[in-house]
C-alpha positions as CSV (number, residue, x, y, z in Angstrom):
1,X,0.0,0.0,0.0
2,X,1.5,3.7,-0.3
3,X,2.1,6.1,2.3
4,X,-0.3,8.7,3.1
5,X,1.2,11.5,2.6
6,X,1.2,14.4,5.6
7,X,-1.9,17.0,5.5
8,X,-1.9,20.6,6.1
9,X,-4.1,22.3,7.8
10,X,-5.9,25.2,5.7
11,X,-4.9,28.2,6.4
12,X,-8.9,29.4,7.1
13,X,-9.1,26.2,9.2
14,X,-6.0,27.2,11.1
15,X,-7.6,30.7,11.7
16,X,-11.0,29.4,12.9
17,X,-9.2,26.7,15.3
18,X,-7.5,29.6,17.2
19,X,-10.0,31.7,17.6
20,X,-12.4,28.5,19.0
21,X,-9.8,28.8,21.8
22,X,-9.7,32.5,22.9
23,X,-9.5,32.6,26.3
24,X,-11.0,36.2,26.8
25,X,-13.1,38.7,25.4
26,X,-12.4,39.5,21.7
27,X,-12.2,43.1,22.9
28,X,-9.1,42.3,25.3
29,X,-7.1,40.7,23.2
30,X,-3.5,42.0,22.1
31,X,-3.2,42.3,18.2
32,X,0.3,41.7,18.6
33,X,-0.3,38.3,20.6
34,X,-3.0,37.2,18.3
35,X,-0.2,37.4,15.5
36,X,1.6,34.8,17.3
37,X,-0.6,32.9,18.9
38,X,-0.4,29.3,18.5
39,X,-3.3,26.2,18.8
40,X,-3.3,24.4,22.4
41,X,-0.6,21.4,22.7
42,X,1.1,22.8,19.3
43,X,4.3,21.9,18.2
44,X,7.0,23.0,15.6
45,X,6.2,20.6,12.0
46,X,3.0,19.8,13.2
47,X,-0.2,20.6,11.4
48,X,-3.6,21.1,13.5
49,X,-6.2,19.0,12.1
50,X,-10.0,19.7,12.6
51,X,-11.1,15.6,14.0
52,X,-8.6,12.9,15.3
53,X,-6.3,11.4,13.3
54,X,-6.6,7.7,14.5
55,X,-4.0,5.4,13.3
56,X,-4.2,1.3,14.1
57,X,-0.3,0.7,14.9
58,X,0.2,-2.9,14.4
59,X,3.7,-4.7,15.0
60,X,4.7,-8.1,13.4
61,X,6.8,-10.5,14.0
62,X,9.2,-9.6,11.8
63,X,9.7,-6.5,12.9
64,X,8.0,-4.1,11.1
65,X,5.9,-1.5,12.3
66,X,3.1,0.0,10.9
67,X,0.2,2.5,10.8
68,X,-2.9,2.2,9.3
69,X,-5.4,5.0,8.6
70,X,-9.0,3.7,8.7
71,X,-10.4,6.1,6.6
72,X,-8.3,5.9,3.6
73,X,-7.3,2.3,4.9
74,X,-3.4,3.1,3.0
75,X,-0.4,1.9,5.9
76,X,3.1,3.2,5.8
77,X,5.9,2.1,7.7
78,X,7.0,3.6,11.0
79,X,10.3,1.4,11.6
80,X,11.9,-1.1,11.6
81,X,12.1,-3.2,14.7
82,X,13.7,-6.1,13.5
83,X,16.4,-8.0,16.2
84,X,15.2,-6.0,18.9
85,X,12.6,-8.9,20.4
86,X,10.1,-6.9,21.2
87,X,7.3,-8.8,23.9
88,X,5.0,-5.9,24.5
89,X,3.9,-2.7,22.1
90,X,2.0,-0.2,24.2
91,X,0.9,4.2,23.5
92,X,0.1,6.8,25.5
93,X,-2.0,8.1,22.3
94,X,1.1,9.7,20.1
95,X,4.6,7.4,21.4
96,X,4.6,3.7,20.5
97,X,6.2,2.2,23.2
98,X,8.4,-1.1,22.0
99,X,9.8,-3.4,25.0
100,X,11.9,-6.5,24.9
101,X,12.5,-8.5,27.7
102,X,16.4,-7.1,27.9
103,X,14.8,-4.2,29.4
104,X,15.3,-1.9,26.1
105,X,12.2,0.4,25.7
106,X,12.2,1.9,22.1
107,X,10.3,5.1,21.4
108,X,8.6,6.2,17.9
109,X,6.6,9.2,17.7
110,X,3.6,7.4,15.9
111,X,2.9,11.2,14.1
112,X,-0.9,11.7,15.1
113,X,-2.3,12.8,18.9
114,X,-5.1,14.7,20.6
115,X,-4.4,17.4,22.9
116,X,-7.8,17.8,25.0
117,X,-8.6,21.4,26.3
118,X,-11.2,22.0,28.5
119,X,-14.3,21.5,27.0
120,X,-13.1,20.5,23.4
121,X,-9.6,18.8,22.0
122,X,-7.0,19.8,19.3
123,X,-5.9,17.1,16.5
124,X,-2.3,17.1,15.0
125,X,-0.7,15.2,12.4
126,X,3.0,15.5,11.7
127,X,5.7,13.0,11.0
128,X,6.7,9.7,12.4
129,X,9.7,9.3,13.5
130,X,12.1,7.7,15.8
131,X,12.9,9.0,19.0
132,X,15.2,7.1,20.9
133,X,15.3,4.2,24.0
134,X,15.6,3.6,27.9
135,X,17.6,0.9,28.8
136,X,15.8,-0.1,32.3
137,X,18.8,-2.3,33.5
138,X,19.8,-6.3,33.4
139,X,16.6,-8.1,34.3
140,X,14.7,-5.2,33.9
141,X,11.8,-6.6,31.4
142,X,9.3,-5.3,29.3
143,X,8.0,-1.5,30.6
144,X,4.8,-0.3,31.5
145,X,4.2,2.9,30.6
146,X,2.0,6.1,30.9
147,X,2.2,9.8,30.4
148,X,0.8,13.1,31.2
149,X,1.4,16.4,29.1
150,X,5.1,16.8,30.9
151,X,6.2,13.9,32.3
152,X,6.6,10.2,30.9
153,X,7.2,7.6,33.0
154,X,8.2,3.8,32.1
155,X,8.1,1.1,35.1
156,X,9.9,-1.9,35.0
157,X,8.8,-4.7,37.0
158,X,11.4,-7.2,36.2
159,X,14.3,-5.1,37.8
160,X,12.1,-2.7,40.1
161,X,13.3,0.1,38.0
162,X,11.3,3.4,37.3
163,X,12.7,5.9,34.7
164,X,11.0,9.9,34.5
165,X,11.4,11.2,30.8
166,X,10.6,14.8,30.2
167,X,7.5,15.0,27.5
168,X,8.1,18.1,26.2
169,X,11.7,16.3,24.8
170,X,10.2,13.8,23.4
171,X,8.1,16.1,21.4
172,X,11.5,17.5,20.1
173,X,13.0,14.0,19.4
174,X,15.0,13.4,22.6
175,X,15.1,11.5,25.4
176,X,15.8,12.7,28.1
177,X,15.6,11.7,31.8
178,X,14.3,13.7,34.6
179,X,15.3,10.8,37.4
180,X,15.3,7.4,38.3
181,X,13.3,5.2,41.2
182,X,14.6,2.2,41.9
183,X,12.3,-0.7,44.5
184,X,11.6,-4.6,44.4
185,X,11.0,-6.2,41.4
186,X,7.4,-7.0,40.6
187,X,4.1,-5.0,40.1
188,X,3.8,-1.8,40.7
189,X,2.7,1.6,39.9
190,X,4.2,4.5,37.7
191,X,1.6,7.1,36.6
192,X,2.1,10.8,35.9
193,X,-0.7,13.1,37.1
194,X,0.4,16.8,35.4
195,X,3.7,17.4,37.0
196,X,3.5,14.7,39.4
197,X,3.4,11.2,40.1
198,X,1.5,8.8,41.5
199,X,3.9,5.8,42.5
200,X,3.5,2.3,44.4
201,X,5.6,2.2,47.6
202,X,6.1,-0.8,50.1
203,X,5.3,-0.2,53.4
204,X,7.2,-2.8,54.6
205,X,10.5,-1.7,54.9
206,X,11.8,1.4,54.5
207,X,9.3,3.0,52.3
208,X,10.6,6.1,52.0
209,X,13.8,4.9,49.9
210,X,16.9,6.7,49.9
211,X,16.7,11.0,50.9
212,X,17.7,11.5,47.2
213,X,15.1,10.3,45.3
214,X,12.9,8.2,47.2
215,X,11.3,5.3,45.2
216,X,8.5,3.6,43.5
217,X,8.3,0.7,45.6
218,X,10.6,1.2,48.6
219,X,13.8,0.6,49.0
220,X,14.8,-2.9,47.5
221,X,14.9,-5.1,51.1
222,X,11.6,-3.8,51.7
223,X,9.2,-6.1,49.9
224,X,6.3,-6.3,47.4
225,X,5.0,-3.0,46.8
226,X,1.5,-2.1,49.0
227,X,1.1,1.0,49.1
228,X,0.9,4.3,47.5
229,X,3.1,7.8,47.6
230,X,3.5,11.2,45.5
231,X,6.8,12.0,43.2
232,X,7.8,14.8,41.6
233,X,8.9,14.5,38.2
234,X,12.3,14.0,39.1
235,X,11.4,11.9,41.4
236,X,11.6,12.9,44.6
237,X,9.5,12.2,47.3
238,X,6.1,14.9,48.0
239,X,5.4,15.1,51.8
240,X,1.9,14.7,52.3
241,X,-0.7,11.8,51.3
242,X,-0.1,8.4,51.2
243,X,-2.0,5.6,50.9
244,X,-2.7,1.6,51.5
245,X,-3.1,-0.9,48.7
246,X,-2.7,-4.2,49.3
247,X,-1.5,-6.7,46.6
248,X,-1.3,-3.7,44.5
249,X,-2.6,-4.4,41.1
250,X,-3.1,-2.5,37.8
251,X,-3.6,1.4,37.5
252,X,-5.4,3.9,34.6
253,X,-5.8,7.1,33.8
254,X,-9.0,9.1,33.9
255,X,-10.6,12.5,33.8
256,X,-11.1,12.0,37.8
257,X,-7.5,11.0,38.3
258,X,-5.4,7.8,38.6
259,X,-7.2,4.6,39.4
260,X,-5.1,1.8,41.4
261,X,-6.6,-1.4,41.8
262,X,-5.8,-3.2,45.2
263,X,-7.2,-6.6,47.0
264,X,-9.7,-4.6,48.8
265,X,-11.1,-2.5,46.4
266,X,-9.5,0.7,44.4
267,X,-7.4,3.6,45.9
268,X,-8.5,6.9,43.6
269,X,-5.8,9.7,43.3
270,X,-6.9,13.5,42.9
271,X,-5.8,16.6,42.2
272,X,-6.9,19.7,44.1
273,X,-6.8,23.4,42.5
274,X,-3.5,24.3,44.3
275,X,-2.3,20.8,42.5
276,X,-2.2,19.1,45.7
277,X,-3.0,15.3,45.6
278,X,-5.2,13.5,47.7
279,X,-6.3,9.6,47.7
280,X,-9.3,8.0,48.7
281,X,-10.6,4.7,49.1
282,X,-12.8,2.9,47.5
283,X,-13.8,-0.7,48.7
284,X,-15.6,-3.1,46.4
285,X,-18.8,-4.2,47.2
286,X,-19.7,-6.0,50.1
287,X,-19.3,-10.2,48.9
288,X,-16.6,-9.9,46.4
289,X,-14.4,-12.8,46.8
290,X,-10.4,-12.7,45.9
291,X,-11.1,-14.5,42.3
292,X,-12.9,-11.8,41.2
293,X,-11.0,-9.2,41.9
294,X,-9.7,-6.9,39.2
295,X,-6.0,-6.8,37.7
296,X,-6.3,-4.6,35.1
297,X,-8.0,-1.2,34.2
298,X,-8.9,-0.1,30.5
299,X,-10.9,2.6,29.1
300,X,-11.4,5.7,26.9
301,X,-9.0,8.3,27.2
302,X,-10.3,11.4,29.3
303,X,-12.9,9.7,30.2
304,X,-14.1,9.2,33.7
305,X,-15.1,5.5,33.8
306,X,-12.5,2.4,33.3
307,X,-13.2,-1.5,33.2
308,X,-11.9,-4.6,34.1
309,X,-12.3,-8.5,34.3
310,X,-13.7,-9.8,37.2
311,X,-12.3,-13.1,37.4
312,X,-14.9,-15.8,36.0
313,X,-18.1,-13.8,36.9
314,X,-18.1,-11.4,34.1
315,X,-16.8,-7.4,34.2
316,X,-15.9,-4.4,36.7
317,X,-17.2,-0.8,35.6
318,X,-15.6,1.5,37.8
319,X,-16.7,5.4,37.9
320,X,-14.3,7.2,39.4
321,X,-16.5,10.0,39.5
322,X,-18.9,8.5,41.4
323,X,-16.7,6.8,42.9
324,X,-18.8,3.1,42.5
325,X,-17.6,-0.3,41.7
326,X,-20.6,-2.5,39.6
327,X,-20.3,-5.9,38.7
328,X,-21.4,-6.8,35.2
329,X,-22.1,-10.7,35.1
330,X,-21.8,-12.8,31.8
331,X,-22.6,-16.3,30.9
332,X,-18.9,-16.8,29.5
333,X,-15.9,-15.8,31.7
334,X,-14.5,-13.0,29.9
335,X,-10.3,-12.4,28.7
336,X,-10.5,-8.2,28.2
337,X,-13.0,-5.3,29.0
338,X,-12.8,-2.0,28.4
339,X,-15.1,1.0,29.1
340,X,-16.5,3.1,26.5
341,X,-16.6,5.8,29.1
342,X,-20.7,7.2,28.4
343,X,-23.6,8.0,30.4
344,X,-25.3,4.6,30.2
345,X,-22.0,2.8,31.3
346,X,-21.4,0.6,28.1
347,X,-18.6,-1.9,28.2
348,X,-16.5,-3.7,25.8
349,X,-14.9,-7.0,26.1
350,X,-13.8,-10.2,24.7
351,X,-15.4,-13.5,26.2
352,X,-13.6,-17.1,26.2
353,X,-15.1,-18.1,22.9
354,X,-13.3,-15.1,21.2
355,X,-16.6,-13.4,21.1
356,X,-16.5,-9.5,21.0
357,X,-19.4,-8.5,23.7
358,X,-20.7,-5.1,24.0
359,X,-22.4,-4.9,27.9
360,X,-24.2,-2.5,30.2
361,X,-25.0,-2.8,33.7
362,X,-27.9,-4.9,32.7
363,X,-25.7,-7.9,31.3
364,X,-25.1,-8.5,27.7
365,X,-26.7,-6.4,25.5
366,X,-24.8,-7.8,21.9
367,X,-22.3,-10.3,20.9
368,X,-20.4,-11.2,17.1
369,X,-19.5,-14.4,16.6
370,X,-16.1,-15.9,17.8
371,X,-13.8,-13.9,15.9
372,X,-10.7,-15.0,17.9
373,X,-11.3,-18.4,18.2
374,X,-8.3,-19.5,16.4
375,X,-6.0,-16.8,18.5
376,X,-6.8,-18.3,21.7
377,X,-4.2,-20.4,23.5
378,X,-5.0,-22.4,26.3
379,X,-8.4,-20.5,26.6
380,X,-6.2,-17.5,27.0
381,X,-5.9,-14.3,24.1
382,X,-2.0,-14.1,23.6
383,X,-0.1,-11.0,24.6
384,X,-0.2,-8.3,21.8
385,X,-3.8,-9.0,21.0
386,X,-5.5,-5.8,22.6
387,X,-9.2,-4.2,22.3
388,X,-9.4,-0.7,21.3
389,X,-12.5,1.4,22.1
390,X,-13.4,4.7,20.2
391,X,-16.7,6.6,21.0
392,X,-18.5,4.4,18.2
393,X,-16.3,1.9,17.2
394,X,-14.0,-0.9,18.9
395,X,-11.0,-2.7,17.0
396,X,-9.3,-6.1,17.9
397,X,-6.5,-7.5,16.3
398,X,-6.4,-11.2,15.0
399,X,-2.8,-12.5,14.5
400,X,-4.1,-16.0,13.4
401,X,-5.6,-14.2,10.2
402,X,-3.6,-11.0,10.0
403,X,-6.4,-8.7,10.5
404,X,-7.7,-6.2,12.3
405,X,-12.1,-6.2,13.1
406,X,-13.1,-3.2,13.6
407,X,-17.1,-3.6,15.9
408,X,-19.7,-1.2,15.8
409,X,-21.1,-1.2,19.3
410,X,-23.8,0.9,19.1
411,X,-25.1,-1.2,16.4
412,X,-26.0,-4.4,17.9
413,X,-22.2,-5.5,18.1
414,X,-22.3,-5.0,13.7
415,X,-18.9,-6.0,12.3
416,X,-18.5,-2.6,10.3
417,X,-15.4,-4.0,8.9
418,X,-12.4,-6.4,8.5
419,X,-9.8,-4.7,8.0
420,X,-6.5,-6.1,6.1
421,X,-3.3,-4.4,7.7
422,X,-0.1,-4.9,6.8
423,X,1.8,-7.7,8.7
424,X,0.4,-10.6,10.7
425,X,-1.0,-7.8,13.5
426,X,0.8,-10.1,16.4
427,X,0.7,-6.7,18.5
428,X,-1.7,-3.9,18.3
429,X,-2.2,-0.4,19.5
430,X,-4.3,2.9,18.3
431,X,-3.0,6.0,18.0
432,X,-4.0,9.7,17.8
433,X,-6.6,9.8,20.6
């Protein structure tokens, strides 16, 4: 297929998107500033776009990886991976985020992102490229990572290593590090909330690590990570809140702030006005038993609800801003939910026949037919295979045929389309929400 070429924003268009965000009265503003004004989130070589530019990122085996648009549905190449092993492929919505189990996370700026601005969002397109890698040291395994709109951060649970990369850099091709956290090896908790970060600590030892830098889990005698603490971007400990979480599991991002999934419920972190963080507890529901608690959280970006499998019973919807746990049962135990992040609490998943399920807190509303079948190993969806929501569509990648579905899930579950990407799709991501 050939390689869509980069669009440019017209100039009218360009005009009419800055005006949209004036933040005062047309009669205060400065001639000389409007001159030079730029869009929200801009930066040099991009070009603002007037509705998201979503890209379905898919890696292969070989190697190579890829963007598809699924409007023109034309790919081009975004690099070439080849040699480097990679087990995992993740985005925080621009960056794809390559990890090999040496502990070498590669970054590519996928080209396409959404900058979200109060009550509307700016769209940007501009060139892939390569950015650079972190090295999270021998042992250190493939990264977790997550991002705010200044800090990056990438958590290694193989070596216990957390590593602070400054966003803004990336934006101008560079990597560079704000600090390091180091703790015990295992899961744990990395998030950036604006200029801070929310970080798993272990109560067990010393938790505050060493006076120079603190770190995510504790120092590295002082056991599984089980609770929760504030960093600054260069990570540093924040005096103030802390929190418990037991067996500390799985974290998102959402409008409300930065859900952390523990064995007695969630722990939800906040952000005051003066940019102080508080947490708060949220139990789950009185009866939950240990198999169904959750170990993941997936949503829509900037939305305030996220999801999760509850064991063999069915799904979690959690709304952090109601701050309420509701357990969605299904006939078939289900492999991955996601949120779609409305009013009326819609879930995605995929159920152990390979099924794509759309729910609500009712049960199960629609279901295709078993689309992944032949992907499932050991009743399990390998790793790579990942659900994708948008507000009206949901994607899934099938390695076993190369493809990628793409679910309307307003529509009664429809399969809108099947869509043939470049590559055998064994790892998938979407870009430019």
């Amino acid at each position: 297929m050939k390689s869509r070429p980069t669009l440019l924003l017209p100039a009218a268009a360009a005009v009419l998107a800055l005006a949209g965000c004036a933040s005062g009265p047309a009669g205060d503003a400065d001639p000389a500033a409007s001159e030079t004004a730029v869009p929200h989130g801009y930066v040099e070589g991009a070009s603002e776009q007037q509705e998201p530019q979503l890209r379905l990122v898919t890696l292969d085996d070989s190697g190579a990886l890829h963007a598809f648009d699924p409007v023109t549905e034309e790919s081009r190449e975004l690099a070439d991976l080849a040699g480097d092993d990679v087990t995992r492929l993740a985005t925080d919505g621009r960056y794809l985020f390559a990890s090999s189990e040496d502990g070498v996370l590669r970054i590519v700026d996928g080209g396409a992102w959404t900058v979200p601005h109060g009550d509307h969002a700016h769209y940007y397109l501009a060139d892939a490229r390569e950015v650079g890698e972190v090295d999270g040291g021998p042992g250190a395994g493939a990264a977790q990572v997550a991002s705010s709109a200044t800090v990056t951060a990438a958590w290694f649970a193989g070596s216990g290593t957390g590593v602070l990369l400054d966003a803004e850099a990336l934006a101008d091709g560079e990597v560079t590090e704000l600090g390091r956290v180091e703790g015990p090896a295992g899961p744990g908790v990395l998030v950036p909330m604006g200029d801070l970060v929310v970080a798993s600590t272990s109560t067990g030892g010393a938790a505050g690590g060493d006076s120079e830098g603190g770190a995510a889990g504790g120092d590295s005698e002082g056991g599984a990570a089980d609770g929760l603490r504030v960093l600054t971007a260069e990570g540093d400990v924040v005096d103030g809140a802390t929190a418990s979480c037991p067996d500390l599991r799985g974290a998102a991002s959402t409008r409300v702030g930065v859900v952390v999934g523990c064995s007695d419920g969630a722990v939800l972190a906040t952000q005051d006005d003066s940019g102080e963080v508080s947490f708060e507890q949220v139990p789950y529901p009185d009866g939950t038993t240990a198999a169904d608690v959750a170990t993941s959280f997936e949503g829509r970006p900037g939305r305030p609800a996220v999801a999760a499998v509850a064991g063999s019973t069915g799904a979690w919807l959690f709304d952090a801003r109601a701050r309420e746990w509701t357990l969605i049962t299904t006939p078939e135990p289900l492999l991955r939910a996601s949120a779609v992040g409305d009013s009326d609490g819609t879930v995605v998943a995929v159920d152990a026949s390979g099924r794509v399920v759309v729910l609500d807190p009712t049960g199960v509303l629609a279901q295709t037919e078993p689309l992944l079948a032949d992907d499932l190993v050991d009743g399990a969806l390998p790793d790579g295979v990942e659900l994708e929501i948008d507000v009206s569509r949901s994607y899934v990648n099938s390695p076993s045929a190369g493809v990628v579905h793409e679910i309307d899930h307003g529509d009664a579950a429809r399969v809108a389309r099947t869509l043939d990407v470049e590559g055998d799709a064994a790892r998938f991501v979407e870009t430019g929400r």
